[in-house]
C-alpha positions as CSV (number, residue, x, y, z in Angstrom):
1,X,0.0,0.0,0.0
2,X,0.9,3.8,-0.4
3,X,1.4,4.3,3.4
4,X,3.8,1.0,3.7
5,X,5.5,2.3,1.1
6,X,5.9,5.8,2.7
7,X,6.5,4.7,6.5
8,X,9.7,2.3,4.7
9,X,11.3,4.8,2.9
10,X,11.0,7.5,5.6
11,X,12.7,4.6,8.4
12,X,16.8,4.9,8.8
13,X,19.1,2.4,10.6
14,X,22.0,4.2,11.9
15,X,25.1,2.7,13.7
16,X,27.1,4.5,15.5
17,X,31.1,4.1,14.7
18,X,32.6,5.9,17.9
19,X,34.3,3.3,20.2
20,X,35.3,6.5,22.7
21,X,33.6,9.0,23.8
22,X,35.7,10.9,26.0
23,X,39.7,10.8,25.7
24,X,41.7,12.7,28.4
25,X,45.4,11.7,28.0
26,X,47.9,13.8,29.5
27,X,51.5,14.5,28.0
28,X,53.6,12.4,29.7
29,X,53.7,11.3,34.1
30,X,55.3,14.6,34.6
31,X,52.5,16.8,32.8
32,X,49.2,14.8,33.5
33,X,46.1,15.9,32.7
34,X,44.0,16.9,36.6
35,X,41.4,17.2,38.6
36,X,38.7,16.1,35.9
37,X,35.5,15.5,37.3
38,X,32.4,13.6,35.1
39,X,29.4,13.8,37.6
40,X,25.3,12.5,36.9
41,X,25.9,12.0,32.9
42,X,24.5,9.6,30.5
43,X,26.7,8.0,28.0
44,X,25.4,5.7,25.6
45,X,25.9,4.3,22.0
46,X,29.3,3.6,21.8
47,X,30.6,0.9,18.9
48,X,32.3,-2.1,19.3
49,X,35.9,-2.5,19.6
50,X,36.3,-6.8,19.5
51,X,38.2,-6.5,15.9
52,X,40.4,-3.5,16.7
53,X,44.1,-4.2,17.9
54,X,44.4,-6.0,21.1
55,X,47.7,-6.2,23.7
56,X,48.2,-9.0,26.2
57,X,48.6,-7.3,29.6
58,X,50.6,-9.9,31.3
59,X,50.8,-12.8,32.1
60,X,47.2,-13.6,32.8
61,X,44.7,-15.3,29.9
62,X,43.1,-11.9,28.1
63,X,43.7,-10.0,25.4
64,X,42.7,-6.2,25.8
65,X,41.7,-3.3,23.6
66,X,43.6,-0.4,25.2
67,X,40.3,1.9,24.7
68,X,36.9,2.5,26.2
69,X,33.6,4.8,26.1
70,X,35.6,7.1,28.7
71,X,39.6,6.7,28.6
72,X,42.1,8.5,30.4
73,X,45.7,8.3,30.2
74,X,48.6,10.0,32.7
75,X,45.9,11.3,34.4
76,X,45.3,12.6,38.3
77,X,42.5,13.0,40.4
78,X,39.7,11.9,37.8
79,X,36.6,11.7,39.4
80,X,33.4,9.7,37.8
81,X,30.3,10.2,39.9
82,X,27.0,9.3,39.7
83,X,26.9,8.9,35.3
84,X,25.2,6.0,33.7
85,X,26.6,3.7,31.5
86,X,24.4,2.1,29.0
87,X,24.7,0.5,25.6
88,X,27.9,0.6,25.3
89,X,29.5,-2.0,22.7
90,X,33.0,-1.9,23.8
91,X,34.7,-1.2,27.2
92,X,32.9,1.2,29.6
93,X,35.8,3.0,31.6
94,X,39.8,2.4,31.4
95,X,42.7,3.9,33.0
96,X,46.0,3.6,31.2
97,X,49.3,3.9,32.2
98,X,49.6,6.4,34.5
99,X,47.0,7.1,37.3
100,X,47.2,8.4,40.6
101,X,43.8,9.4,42.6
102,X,41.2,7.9,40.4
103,X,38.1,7.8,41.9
104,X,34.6,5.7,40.2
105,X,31.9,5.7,42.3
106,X,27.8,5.2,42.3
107,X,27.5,4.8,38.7
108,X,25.3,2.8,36.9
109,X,27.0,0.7,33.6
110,X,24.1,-1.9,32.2
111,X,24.3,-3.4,28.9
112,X,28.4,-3.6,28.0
113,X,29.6,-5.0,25.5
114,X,33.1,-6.0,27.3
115,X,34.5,-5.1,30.6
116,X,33.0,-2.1,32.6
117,X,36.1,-1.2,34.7
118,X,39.5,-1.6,33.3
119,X,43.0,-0.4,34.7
120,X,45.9,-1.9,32.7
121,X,49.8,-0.3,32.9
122,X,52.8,-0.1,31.6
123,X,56.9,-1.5,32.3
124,X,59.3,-1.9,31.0
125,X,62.9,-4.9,30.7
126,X,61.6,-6.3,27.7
127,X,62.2,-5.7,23.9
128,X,58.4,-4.8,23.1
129,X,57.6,-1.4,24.3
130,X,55.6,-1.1,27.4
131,X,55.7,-4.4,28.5
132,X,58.7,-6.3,30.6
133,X,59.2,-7.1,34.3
134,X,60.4,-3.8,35.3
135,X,57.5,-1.6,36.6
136,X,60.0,1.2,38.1
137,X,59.1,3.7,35.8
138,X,55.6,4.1,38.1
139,X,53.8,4.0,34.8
140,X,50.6,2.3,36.1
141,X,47.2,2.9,37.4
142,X,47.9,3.0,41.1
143,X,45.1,3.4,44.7
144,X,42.4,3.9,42.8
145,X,38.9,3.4,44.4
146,X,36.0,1.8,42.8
147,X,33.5,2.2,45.0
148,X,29.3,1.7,45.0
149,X,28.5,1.2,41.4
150,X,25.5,-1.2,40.0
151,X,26.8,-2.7,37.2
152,X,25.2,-5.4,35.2
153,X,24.8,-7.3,32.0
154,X,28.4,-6.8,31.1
155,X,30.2,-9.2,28.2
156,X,27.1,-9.1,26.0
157,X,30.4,-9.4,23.1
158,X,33.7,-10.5,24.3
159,X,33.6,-13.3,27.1
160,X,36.6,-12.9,28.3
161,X,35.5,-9.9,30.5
162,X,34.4,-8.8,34.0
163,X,32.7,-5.9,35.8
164,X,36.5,-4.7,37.1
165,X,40.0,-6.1,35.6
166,X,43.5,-4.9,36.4
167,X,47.0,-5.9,34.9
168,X,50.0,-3.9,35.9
169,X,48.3,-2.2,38.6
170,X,47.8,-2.1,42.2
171,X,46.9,-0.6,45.8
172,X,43.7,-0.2,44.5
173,X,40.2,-0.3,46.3
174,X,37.6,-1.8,44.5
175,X,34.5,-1.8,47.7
176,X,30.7,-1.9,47.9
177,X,29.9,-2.4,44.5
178,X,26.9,-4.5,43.3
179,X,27.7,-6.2,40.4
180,X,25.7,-9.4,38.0
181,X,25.6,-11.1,35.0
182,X,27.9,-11.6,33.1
183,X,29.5,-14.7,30.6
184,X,33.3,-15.1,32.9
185,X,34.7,-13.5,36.8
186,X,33.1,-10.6,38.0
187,X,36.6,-9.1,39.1
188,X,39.8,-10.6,37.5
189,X,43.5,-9.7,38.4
190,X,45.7,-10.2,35.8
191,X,48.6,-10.4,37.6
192,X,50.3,-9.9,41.1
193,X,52.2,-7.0,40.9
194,X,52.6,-4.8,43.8
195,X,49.2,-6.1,45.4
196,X,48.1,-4.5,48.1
197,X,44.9,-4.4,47.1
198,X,40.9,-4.6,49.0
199,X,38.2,-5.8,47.3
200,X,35.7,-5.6,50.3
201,X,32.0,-5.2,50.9
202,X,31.3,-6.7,47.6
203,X,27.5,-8.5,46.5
204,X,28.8,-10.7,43.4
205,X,26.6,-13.1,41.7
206,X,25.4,-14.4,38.2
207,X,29.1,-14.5,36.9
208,X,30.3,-18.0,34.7
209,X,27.4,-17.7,33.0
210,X,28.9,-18.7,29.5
211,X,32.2,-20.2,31.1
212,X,33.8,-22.7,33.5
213,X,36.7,-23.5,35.1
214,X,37.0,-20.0,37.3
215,X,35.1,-18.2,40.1
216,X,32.9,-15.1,40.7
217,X,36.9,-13.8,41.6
218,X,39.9,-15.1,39.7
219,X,43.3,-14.1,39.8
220,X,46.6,-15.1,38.2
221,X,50.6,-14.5,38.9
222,X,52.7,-15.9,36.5
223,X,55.5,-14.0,35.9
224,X,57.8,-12.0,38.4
225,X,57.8,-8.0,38.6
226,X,60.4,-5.4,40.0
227,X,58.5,-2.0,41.4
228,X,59.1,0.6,43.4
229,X,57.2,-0.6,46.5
230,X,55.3,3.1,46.9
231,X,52.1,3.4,45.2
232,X,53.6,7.6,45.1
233,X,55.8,6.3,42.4
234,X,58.9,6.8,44.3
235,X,61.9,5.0,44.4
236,X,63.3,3.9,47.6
237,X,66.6,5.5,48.8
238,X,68.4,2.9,46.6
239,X,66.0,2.5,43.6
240,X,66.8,-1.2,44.0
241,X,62.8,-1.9,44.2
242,X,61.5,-4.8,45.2
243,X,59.7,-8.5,44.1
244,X,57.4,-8.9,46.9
245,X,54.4,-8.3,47.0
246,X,51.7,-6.7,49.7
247,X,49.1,-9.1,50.5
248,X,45.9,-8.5,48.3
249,X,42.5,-8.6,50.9
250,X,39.5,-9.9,50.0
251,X,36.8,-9.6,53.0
252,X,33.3,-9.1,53.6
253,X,32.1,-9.6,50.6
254,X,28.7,-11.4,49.6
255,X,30.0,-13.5,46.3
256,X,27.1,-16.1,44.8
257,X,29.1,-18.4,43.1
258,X,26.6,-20.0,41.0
259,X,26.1,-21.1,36.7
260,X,29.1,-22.5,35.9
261,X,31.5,-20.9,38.4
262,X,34.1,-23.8,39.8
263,X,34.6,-22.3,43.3
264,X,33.9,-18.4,44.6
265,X,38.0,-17.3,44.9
266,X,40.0,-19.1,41.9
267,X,43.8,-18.4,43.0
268,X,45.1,-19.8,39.7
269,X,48.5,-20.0,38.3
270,X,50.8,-18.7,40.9
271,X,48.8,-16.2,42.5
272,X,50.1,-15.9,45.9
273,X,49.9,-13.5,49.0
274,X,46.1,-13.0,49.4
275,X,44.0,-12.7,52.9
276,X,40.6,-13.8,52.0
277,X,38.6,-13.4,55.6
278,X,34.9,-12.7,56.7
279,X,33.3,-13.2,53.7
280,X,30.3,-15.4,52.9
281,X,30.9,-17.5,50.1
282,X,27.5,-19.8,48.8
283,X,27.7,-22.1,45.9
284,X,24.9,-22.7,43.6
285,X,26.8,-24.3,40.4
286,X,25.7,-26.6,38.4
287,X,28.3,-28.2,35.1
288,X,30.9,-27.3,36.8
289,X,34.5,-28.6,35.6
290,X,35.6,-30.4,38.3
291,X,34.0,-30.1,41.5
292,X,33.1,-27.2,44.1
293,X,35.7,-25.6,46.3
294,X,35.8,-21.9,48.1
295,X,39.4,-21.4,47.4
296,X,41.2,-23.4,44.5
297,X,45.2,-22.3,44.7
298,X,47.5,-24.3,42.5
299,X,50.1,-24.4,39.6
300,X,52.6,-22.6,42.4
301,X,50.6,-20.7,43.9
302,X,51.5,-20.2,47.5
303,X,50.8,-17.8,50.9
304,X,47.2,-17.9,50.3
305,X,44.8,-17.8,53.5
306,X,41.6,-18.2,53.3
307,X,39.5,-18.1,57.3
308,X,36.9,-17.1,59.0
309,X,34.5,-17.2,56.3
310,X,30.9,-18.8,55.9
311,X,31.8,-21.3,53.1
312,X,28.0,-22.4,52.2
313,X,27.1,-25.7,50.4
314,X,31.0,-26.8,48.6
315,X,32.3,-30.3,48.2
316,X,35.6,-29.5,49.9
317,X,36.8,-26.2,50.8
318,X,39.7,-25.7,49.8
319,X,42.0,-27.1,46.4
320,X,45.7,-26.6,46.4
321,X,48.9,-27.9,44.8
322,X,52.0,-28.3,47.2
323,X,54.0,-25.9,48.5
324,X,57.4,-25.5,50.1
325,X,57.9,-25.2,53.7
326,X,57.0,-21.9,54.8
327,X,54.2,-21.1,51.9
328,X,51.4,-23.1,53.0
329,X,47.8,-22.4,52.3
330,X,46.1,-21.6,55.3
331,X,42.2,-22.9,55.7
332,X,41.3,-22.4,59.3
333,X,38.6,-21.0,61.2
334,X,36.0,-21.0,58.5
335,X,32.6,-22.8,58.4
336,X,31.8,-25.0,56.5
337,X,28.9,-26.3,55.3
């Protein structure tokens, strides 16, 4: 009929081709771009980024897009407040390199493509630039605080995601965040650099939707970095740095480990030097890989204790592979159930 014929021709499909909306990058570490503040606005409609060139942060499993809706570089004191998130194809919000004082908090980010919360660094020691043992040069996202955000339906395109992910970065707060659905680990580490990390006062559920063998929380540490030991970026009196690590925290947290998750804290690879206390921890999996457990720690990891948590409805609770004298796994004083 005529007015078929009119209401098609009038109608328009439009796709946007913007994988960033907002791009603060500042010179270099010495002149960073400040005190930025993003507070109570929508951003929407960005495109995806899946086929555009990818790094591999360390020595963890993913492959990363070094880009988002909002992307800052050698930046200090960025404040996002209060903004929502929504349809966005590719990453939601990711701090590069450089980054002292970041601060995320009470935002909404529903419906993301990939990873909502990304903080990935750079070192140095090794012939490709940017990447190496050597994280000296204090060019990495360090004490930020990701704090009270809703964030939901994330990974609707890449599966290899989370709602927060760090490689080449640390002392960093990531507390009282909701956070649901999605295909893999609601918060993945990458790596152990530095630690000294708290991811506290967490309610995580609905993660390993689309994926086994990992947790609501997975970590991995398989190579050995050289920092500065100040999250300041300054080198001690000798600027020899140090390999040890702070202890990473994980406590009072609420973590549903349910679909296909293996166990609520997956340790894997190496990671070592984590406190994981006061938390209660509930299992509701079904096809999972091999069995339920509230702590798996293996393939060298080491220095791992998990206690005083409510370890609800597991087959064992803890899984580890041996250790030399001195590095145990410590499971004690939890209950379970």
């Amino acid at each position: 009929s005529s007015s078929s014929s009119s209401s098609s021709s009038s109608s328009a499909v439009v796709a946007t081709q913007t994988p960033i909306l907002i791009n603060a990058t500042g010179t270099s570490k010495s002149k960073p771009v400040r005190n930025v503040s993003m507070l109570g606005i929508t951003f929407r409609d960005t495109a995806p980024h899946f086929m555009m060139p990818h790094g591999t942060p360390s020595g963890g499993d993913w492959a990363v897009s070094r880009m988002a809706a909002l992307f800052f570089e050698n930046t200090e004191n960025v404040v996002l407040e209060g903004n929502l998130l929504t349809s966005i194809d590719g990453n939601g919000v990711f701090f590069s390199g450089y980054t002292r004082g970041a601060v995320v908090s009470k935002n909404e980010m529903v419906s993301i493509g990939e990873t909502a919360i990304l903080q990935w660094g750079f070192t140095s020691g090794s012939p490709v630039p940017g990447m190496g043992y050597d994280a000296r040069n204090g060019l990495q996202p360090r004490g930020t605080r990701v704090v009270q955000n809703l964030v939901h339906e994330v990974g609707l395109w890449t599966k290899q995601n989370s709602f927060y992910f760090q490689a080449q970065s640390f002392g960093n707060v990531i507390e009282g965040n909701i956070a649901f659905n999605g295909p893999r680990a609601g918060i993945n580490f990458n790596d152990g650099l530095g630690g000294g990390n708290a991811v506290t006062k967490n309610v995580i559920f609905n993660f390993c939707r689309e994926s086994s063998d990992h947790g609501p929380f997975n970590s991995w540490d398989r190579q050995v970095y050289v920092y500065d030991g100040d999250e300041d970026g300054e080198d001690g009196a000798d600027g020899a740095g140090t390999v040890m690590k702070r202890n990473d925290t994980i406590s009072f947290n609420w973590i549903l480990a349910n679909y296909h998750s293996s166990m609520a804290i997956d340790n894997d690879d190496g990671s070592c030097y984590y406190d994981t206390h006061d938390n209660v921890l509930i299992n509701a999996a079904f096809g999972t890989a091999f069995g339920g457990y509230s702590l798996k720690s293996d393939f060298g990891g080491h220095s791992n204790y998990h206690h005083d948590n409510l370890d609800l409805f597991y087959s064992s609770g803890y899984q580890n592979s041996g250790q030399i004298d001195g590095h145990a796994i410590g499971y004690y004083d939890n209950y379970l159930y």
